[in-house]
C-alpha positions as YAML, in Angstrom:
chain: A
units: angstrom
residues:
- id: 1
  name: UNK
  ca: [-13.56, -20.99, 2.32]
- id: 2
  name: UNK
  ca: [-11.69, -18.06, 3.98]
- id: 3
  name: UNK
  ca: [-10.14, -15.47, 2.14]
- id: 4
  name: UNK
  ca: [-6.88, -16.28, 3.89]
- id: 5
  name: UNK
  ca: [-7.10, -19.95, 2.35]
- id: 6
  name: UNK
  ca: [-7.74, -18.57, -1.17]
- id: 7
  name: UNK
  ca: [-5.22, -15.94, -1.13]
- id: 8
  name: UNK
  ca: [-2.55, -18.90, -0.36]
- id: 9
  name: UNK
  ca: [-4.08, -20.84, -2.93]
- id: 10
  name: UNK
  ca: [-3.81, -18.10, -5.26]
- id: 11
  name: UNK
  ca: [0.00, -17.45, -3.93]
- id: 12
  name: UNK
  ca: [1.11, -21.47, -4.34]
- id: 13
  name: UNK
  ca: [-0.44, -21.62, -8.08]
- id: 14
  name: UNK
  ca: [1.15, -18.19, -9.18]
- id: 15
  name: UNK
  ca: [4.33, -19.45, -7.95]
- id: 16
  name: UNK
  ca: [3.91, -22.65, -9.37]
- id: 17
  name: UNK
  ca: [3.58, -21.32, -12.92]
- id: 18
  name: UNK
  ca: [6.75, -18.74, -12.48]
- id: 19
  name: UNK
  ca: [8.58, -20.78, -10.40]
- id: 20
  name: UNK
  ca: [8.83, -23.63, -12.69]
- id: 21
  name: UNK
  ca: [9.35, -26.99, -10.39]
- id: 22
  name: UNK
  ca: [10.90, -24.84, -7.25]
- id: 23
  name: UNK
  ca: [7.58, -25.27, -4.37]
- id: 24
  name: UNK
  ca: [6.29, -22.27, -3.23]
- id: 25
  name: UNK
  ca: [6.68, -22.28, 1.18]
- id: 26
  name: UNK
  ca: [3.66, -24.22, 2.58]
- id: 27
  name: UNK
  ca: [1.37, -21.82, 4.16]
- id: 28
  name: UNK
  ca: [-0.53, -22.94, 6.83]
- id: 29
  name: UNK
  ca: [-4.10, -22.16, 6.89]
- id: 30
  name: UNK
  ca: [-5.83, -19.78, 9.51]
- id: 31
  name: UNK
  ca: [-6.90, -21.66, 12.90]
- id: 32
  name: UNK
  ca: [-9.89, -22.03, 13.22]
- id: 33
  name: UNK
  ca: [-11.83, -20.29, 15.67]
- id: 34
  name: UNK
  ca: [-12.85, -21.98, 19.11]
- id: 35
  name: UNK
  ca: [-16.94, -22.53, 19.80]
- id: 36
  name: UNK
  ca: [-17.62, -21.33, 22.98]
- id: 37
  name: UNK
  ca: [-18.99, -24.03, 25.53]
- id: 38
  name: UNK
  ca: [-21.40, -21.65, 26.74]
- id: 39
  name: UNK
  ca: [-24.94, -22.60, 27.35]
- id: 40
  name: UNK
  ca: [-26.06, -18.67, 26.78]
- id: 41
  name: UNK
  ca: [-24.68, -19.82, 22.93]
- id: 42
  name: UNK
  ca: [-23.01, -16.26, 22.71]
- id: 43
  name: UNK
  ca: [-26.57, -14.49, 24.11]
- id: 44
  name: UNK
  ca: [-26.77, -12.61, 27.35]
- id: 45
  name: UNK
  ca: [-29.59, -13.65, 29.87]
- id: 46
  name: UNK
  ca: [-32.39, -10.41, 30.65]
- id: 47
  name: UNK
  ca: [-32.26, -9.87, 34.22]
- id: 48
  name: UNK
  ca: [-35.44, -8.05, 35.79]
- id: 49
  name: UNK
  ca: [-34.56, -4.75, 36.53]
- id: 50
  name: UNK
  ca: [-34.88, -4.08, 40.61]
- id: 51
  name: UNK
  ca: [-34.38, -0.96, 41.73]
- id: 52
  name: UNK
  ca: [-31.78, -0.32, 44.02]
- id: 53
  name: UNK
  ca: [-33.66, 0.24, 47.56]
- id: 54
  name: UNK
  ca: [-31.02, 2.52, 49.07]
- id: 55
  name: UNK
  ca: [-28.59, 4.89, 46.52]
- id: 56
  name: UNK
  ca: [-24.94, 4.78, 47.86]
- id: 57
  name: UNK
  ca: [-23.73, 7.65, 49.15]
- id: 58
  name: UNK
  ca: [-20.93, 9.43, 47.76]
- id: 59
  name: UNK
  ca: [-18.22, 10.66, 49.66]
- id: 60
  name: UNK
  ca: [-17.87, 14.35, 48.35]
- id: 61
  name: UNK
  ca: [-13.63, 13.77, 49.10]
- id: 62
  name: UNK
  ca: [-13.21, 10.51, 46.66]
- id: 63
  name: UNK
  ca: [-14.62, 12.58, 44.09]
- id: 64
  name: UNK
  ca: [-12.36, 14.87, 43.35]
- id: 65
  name: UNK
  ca: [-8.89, 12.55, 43.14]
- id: 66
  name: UNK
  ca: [-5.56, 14.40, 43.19]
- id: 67
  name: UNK
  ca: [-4.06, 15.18, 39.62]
- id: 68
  name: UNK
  ca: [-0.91, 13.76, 39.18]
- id: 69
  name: UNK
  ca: [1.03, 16.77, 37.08]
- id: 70
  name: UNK
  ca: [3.72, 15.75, 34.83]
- id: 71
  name: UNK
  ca: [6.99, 18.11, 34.95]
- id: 72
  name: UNK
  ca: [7.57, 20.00, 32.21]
- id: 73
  name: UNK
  ca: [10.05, 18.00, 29.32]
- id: 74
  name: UNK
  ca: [12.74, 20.55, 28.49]
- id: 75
  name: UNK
  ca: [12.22, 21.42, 24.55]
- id: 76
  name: UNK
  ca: [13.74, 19.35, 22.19]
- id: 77
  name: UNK
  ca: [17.60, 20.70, 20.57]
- id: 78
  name: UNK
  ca: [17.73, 21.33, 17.04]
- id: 79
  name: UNK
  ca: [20.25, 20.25, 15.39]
- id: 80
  name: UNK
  ca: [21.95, 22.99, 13.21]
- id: 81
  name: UNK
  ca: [24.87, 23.17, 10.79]
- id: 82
  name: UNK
  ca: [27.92, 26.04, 11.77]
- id: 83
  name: UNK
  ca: [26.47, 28.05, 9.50]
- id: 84
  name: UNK
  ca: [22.77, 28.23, 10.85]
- id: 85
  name: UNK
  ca: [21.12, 25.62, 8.88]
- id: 86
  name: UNK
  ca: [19.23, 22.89, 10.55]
- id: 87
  name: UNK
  ca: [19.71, 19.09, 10.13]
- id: 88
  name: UNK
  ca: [17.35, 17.26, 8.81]
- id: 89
  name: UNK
  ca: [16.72, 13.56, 7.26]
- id: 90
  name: UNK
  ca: [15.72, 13.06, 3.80]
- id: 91
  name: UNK
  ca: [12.14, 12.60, 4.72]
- id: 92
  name: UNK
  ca: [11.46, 15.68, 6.21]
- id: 93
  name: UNK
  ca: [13.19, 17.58, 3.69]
- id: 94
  name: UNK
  ca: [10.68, 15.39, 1.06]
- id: 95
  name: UNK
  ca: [8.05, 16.56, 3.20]
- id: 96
  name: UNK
  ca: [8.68, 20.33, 3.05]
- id: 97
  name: UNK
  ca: [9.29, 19.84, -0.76]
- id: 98
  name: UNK
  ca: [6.38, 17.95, -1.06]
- id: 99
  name: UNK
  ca: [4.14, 20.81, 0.97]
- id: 100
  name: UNK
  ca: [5.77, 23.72, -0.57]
- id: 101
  name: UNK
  ca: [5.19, 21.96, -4.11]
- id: 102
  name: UNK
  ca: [1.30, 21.52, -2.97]
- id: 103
  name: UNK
  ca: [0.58, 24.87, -2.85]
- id: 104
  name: UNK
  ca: [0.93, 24.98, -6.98]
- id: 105
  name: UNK
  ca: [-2.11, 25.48, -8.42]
- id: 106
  name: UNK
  ca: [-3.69, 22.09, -9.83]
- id: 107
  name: UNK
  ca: [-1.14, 20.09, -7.33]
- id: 108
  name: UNK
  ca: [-2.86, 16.30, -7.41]
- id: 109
  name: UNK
  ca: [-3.98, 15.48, -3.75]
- id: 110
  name: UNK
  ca: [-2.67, 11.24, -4.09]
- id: 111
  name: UNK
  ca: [0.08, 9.95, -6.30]
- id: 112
  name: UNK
  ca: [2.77, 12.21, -6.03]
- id: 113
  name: UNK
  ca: [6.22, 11.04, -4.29]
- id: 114
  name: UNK
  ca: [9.21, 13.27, -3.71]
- id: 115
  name: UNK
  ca: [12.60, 11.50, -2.91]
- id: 116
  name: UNK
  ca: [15.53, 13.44, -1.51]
- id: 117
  name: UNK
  ca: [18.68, 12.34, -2.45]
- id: 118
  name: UNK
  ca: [22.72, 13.61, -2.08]
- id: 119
  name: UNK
  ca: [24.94, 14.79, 0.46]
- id: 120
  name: UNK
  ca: [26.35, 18.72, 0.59]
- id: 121
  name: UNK
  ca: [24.01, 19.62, -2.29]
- id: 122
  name: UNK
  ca: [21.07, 17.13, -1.80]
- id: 123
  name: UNK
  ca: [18.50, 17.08, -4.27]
- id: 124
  name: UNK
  ca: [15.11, 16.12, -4.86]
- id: 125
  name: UNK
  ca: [13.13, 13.86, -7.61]
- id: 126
  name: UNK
  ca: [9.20, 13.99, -8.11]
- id: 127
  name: UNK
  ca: [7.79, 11.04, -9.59]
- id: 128
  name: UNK
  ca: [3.91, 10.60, -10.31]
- id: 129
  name: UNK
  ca: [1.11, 7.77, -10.06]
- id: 130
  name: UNK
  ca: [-0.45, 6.66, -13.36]
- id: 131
  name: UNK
  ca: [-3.45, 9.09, -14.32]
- id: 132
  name: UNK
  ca: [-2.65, 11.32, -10.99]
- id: 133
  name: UNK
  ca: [-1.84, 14.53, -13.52]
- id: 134
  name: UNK
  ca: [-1.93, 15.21, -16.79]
- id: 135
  name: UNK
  ca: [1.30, 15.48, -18.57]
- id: 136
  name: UNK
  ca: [1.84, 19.53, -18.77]
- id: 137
  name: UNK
  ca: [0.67, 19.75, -15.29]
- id: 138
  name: UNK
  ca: [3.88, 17.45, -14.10]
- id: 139
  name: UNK
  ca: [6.18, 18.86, -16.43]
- id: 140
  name: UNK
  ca: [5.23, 22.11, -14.93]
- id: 141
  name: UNK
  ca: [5.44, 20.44, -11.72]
- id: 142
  name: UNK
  ca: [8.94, 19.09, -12.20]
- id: 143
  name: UNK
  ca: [10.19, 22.02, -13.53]
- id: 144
  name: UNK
  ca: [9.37, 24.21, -10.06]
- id: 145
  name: UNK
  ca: [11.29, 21.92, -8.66]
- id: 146
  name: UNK
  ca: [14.89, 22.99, -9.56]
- id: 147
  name: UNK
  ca: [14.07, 26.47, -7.77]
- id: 148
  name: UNK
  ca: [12.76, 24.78, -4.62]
- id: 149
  name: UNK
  ca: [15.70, 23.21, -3.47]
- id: 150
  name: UNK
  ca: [17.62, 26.01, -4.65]
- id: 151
  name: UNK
  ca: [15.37, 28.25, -1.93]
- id: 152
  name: UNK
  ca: [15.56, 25.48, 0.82]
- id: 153
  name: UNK
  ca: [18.90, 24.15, 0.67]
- id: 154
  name: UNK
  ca: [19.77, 27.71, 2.45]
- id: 155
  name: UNK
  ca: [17.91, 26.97, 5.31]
- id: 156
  name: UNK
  ca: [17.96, 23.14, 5.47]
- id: 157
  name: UNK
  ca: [20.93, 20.03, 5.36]
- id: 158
  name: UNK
  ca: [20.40, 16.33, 4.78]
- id: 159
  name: UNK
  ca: [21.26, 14.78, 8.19]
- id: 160
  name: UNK
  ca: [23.15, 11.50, 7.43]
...
C-alpha cells in the first residue's frame, strides 16, 4: 500500500473521530503507474562497439558560435521616504532584524521567527521554537530587541 493511500486513510479516520458524522472529502487514490509494453522490459540492448572508420571533420568556424550579449538592465530604483529612508516590506525589515539579532552571541541557528508589525513606528516581535534556546538566552534575546528597531527605524520604513 502506498504511502499516499495510508496518509488518506489516516486523514478520513482522524476526521471521522473529530468530525463527528460530517464525511471527510473522498480522496482519490494515486494512479497507478503504466507498465511499459516494451519487450527490452525497461533494459537497454548492448550494442557491439564498432569503431567509427572515418572521424568527422570539424569545421574550425561552427565551433566557435557567436555570443548573443544581453544589454545591460538599468539598476533597479529604490524606493525612499522624503526624508532619506528607504521603503521596505515587513519581510525584509524581519530579515535585517533577524540578521542583525544573529550576530548575538549564542543566537540559535533554527527556530527563531521575527514578525514586523505597524505602520509610522513599525515594530518587531521574536518568538522561539520549543527547546531552540534556553530561557535567559531569549529573554536576553528579546530584550536587544527594543534597541534594534530603535537603530533601524532611522534608516528603514514599512512599505505598505
Amino acid at each position: 500500500m502506498s504511502d499516499d493511500v495510508k496518509d488518506a486513510g489516516l486523514v478520513a479516520m482522524i476526521s471521522s473521530i473529530l468530525g463527528g458524522n460530517k464525511r471527510a472529502d473522498i480522496v482519490a487514490p494515486p494512479p497507478l503507474t503504466e507498465v511499459p509494453s516494451d519487450p527490452t522490459h525497461g533494459f537497454e540492448p548492448v550494442a557491439a562497439s564498432v569503431p567509427d572508420p572515418a572521424p568527422a571533420q570539424s569545421d574550425p568556424a561552427s565551433d566557435t558560435a557567436p555570443v548573443a550579449i544581453k544589454p545591460a538592465e538599468p539598476p533597479v530604483k529604490i524606493a525612499t521616504t522624503p526624508d532619506g529612508r528607504r521603503l521596505l516590506p515587513a519581510e525584509a525589515i524581519a530579515d535585517l532584524v533577524l540578521g542583525e539579532l544573529r550576530k548575538i552571541e549564542d543566537f540559535p541557528a533554527t527556530g527563531v521567527s521575527v514578525t514586523v508589525y505597524g505602520y509610522r513606528h513599525w515594530n518587531a516581535m521574536i518568538t522561539f521554537a520549543p527547546f531552540s534556546t534556553s530561557f535567559q538566552n531569549a529573554t536576553r534575546f528579546r530584550q536587544a530587541i527594543p534597541d534594534l528597531v530603535f537603530k533601524l527605524r532611522r534608516f528603514v520604513a514599512l512599505e505598505i
